[in-house]
VEXDO-327585 format. One record per atom (N, C-alpha, C): residue number from 1; residue in three letters; atom name; x negated, y, z. Coordinates in steps of 0.02 Angstrom, whole numbers. Layout:
<pts>
(NUM; 'ALA'; 'CA'; (X; Y; Z)),
...
</pts>
This chain:
<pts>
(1; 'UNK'; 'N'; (-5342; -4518; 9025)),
(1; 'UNK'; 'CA'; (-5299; -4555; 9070)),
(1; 'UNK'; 'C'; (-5288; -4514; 9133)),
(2; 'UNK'; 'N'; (-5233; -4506; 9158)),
(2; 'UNK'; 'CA'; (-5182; -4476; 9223)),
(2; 'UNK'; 'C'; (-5229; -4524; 9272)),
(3; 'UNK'; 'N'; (-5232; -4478; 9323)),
(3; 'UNK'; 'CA'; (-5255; -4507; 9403)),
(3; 'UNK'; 'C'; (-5230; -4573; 9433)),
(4; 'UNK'; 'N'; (-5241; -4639; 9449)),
(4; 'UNK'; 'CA'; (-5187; -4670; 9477)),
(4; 'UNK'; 'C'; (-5239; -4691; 9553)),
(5; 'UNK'; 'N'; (-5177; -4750; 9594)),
(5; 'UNK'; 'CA'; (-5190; -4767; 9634)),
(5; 'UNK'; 'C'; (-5246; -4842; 9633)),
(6; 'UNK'; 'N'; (-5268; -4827; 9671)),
(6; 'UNK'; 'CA'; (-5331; -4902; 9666)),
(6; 'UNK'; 'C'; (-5335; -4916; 9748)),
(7; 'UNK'; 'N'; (-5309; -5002; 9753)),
(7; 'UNK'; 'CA'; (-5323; -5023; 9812)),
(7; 'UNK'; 'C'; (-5398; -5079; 9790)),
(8; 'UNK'; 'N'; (-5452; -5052; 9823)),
(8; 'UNK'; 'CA'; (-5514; -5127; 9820)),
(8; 'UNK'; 'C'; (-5542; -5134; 9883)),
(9; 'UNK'; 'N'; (-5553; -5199; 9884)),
(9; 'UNK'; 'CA'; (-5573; -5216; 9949)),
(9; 'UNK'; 'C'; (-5639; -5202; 9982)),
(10; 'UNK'; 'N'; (-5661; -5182; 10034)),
(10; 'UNK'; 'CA'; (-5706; -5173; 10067)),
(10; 'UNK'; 'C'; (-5749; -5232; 10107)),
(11; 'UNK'; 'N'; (-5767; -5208; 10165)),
(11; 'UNK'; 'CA'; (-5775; -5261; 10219)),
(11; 'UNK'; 'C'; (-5723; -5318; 10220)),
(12; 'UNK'; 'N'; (-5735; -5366; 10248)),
(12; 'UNK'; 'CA'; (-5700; -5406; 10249)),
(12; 'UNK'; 'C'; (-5626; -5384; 10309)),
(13; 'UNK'; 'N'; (-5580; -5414; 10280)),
(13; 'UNK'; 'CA'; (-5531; -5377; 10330)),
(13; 'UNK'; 'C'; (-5511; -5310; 10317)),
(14; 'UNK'; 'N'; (-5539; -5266; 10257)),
(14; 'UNK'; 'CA'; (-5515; -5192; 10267)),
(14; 'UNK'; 'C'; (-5511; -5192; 10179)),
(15; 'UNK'; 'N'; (-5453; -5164; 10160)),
(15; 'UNK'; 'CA'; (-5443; -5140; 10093)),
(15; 'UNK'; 'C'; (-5428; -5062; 10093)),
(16; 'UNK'; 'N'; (-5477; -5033; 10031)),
(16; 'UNK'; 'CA'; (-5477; -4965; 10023)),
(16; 'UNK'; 'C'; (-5435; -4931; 9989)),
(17; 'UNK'; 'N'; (-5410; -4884; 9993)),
(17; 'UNK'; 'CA'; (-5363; -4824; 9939)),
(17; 'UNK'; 'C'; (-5402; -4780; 9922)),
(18; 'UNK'; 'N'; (-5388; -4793; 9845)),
(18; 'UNK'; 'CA'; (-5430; -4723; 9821)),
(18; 'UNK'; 'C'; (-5385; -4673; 9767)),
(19; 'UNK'; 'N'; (-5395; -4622; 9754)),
(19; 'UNK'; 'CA'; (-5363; -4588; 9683)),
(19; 'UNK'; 'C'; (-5430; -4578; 9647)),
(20; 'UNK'; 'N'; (-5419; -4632; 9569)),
(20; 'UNK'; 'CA'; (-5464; -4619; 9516)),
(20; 'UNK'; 'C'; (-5450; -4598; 9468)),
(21; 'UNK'; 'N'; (-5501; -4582; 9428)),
(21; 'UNK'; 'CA'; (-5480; -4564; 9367)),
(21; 'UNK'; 'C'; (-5533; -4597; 9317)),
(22; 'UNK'; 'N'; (-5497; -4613; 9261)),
(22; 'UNK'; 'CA'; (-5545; -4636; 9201)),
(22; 'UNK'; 'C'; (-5545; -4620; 9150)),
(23; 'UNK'; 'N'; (-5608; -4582; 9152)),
(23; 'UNK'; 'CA'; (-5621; -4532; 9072)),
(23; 'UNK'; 'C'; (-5699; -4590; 9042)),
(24; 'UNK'; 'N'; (-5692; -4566; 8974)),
(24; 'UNK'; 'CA'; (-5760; -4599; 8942)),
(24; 'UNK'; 'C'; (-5779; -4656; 8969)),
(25; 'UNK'; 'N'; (-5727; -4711; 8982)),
(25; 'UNK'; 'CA'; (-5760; -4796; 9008)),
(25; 'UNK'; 'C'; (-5765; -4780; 9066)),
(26; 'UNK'; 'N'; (-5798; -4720; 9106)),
(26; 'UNK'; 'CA'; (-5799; -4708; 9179)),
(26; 'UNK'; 'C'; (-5763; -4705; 9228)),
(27; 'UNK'; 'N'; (-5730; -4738; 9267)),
(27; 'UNK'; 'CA'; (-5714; -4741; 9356)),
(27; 'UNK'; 'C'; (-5753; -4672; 9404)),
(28; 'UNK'; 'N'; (-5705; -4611; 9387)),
(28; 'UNK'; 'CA'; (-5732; -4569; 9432)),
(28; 'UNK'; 'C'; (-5677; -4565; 9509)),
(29; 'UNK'; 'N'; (-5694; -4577; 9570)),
(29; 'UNK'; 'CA'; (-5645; -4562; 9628)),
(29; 'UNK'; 'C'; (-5633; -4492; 9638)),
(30; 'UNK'; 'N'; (-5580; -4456; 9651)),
(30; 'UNK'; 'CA'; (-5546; -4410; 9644)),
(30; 'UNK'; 'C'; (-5556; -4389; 9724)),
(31; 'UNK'; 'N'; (-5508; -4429; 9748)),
(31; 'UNK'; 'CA'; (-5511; -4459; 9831)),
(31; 'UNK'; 'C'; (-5507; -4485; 9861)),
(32; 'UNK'; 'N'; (-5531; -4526; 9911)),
(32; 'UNK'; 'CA'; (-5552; -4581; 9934)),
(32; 'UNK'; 'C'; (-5472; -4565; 10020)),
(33; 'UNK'; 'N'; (-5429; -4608; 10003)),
(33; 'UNK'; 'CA'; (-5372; -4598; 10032)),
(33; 'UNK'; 'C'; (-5408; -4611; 10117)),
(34; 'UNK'; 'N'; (-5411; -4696; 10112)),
(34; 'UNK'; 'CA'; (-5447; -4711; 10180)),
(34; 'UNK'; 'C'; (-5454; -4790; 10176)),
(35; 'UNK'; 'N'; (-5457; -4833; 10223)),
(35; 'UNK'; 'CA'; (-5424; -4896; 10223)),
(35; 'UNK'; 'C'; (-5402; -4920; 10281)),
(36; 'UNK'; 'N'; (-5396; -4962; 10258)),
(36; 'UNK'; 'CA'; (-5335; -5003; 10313)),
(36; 'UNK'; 'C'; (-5361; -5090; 10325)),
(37; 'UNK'; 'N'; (-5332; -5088; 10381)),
(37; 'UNK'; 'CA'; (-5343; -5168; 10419)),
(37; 'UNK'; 'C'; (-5271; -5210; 10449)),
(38; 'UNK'; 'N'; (-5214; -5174; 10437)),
(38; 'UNK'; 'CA'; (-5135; -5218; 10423)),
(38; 'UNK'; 'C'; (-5116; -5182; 10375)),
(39; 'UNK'; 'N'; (-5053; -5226; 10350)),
(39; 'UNK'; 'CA'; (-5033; -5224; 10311)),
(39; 'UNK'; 'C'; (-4968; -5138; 10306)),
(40; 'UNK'; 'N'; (-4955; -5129; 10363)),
(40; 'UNK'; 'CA'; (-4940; -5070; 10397)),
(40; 'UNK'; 'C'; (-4963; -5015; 10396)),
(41; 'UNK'; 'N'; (-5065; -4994; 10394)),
(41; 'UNK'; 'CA'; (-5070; -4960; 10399)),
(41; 'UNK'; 'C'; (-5069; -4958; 10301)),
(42; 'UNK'; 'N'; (-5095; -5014; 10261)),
(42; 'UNK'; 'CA'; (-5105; -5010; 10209)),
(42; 'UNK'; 'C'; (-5023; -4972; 10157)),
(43; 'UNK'; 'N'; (-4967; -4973; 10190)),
(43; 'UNK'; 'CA'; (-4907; -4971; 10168)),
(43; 'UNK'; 'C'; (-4912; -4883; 10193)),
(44; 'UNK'; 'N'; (-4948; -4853; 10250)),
(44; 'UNK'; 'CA'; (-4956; -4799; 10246)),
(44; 'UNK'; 'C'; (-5001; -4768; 10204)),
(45; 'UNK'; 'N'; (-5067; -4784; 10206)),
(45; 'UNK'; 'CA'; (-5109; -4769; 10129)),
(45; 'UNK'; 'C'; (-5090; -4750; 10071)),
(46; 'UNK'; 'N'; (-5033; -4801; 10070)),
(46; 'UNK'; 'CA'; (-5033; -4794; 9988)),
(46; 'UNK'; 'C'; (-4976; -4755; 9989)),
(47; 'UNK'; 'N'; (-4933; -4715; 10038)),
(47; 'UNK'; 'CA'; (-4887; -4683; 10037)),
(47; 'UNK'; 'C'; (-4906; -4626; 10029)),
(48; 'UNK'; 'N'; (-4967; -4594; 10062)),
(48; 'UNK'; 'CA'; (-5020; -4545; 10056)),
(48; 'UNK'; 'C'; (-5037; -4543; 9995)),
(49; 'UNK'; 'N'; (-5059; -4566; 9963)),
(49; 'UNK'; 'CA'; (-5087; -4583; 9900)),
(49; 'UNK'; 'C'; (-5044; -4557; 9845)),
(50; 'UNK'; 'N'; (-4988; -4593; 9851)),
(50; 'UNK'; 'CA'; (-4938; -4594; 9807)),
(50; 'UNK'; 'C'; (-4908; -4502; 9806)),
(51; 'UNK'; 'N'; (-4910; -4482; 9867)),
(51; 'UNK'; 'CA'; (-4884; -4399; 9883)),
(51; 'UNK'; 'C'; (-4939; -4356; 9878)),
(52; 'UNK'; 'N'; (-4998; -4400; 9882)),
(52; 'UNK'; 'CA'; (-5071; -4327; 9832)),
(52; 'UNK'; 'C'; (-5031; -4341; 9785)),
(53; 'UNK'; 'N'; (-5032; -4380; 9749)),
(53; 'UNK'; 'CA'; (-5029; -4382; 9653)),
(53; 'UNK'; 'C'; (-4971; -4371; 9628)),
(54; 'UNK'; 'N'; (-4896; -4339; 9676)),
(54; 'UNK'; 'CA'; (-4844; -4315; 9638)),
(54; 'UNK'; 'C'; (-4808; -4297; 9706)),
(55; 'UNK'; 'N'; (-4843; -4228; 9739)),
(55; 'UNK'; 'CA'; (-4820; -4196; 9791)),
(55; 'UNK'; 'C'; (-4740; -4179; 9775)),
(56; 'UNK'; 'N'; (-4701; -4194; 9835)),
(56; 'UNK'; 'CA'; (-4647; -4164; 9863)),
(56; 'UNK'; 'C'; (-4594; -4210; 9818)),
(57; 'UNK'; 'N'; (-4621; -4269; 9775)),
(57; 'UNK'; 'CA'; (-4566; -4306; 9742)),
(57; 'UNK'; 'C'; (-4559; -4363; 9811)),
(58; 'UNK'; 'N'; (-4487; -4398; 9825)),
(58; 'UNK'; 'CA'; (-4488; -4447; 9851)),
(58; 'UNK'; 'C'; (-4502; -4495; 9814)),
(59; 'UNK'; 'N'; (-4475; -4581; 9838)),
(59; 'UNK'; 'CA'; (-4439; -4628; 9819)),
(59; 'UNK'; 'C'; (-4364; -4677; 9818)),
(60; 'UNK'; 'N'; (-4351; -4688; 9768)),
(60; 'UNK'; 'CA'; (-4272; -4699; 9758)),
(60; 'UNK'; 'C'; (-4273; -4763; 9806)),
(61; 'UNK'; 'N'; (-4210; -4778; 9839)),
(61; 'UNK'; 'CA'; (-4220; -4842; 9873)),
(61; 'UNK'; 'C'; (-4160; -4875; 9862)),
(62; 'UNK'; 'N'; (-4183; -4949; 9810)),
(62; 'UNK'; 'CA'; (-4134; -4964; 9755)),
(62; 'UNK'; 'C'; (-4071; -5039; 9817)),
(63; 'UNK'; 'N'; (-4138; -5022; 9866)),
(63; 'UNK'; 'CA'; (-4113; -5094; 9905)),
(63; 'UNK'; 'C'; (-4039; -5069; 9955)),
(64; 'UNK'; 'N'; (-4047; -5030; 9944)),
(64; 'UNK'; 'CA'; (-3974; -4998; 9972)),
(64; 'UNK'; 'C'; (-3918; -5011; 9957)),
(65; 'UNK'; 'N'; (-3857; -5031; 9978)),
(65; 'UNK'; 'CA'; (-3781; -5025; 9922)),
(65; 'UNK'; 'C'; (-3733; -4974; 9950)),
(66; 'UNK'; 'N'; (-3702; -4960; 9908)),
(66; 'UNK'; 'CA'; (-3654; -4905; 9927)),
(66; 'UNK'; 'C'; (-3606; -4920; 9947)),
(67; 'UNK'; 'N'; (-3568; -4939; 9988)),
(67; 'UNK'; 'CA'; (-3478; -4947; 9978)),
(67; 'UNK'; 'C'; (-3416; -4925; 9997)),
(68; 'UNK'; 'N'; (-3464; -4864; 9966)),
(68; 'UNK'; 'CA'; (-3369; -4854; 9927)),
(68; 'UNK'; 'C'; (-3336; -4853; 9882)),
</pts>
C-alpha cells in the first residue's frame, strides 16, 4: 500500500497529521506533519501533507465557473 494521509486526534482540542504507510497489517509513520488546534491551521496541515506525498502537483478547483 502507497503512503497516505492520516488525521487522529491527540489531546483534546488538537488533531494530528501524519504520512503512513501500511505494510504487513502494520501502521508505520513516514512523517509526522504536525497538528493543529483550528480548523485553519488543520486545512494547512493537510495541504503540507498532501505536497510531501505528490510534490509540485496542484489542485483542480472545480468550484469555479467559467464564463465565457
Amino acid at each position: 500500500m502507497s503512503p497516505f494521509v492520516r488525521r487522529v486526534p491527540g489531546r483534546p482540542g488538537v488533531t494530528l497529521v501524519q504520512i503512513v504507510d501500511k505494510s504487513s497489517g502494520q501502521y508505520k509513520i513516514v512523517k509526522h506533519i504536525g497538528s493543529a488546534r483550528t480548523d485553519a491551521e488543520l486545512a494547512a496541515k493537510m495541504e503540507e501533507a498532501r505536497e510531501f506525498l505528490n510534490p509540485g502537483q496542484g489542485v483542480l478547483d472545480f468550484d469555479t465557473v467559467d464564463s465565457a
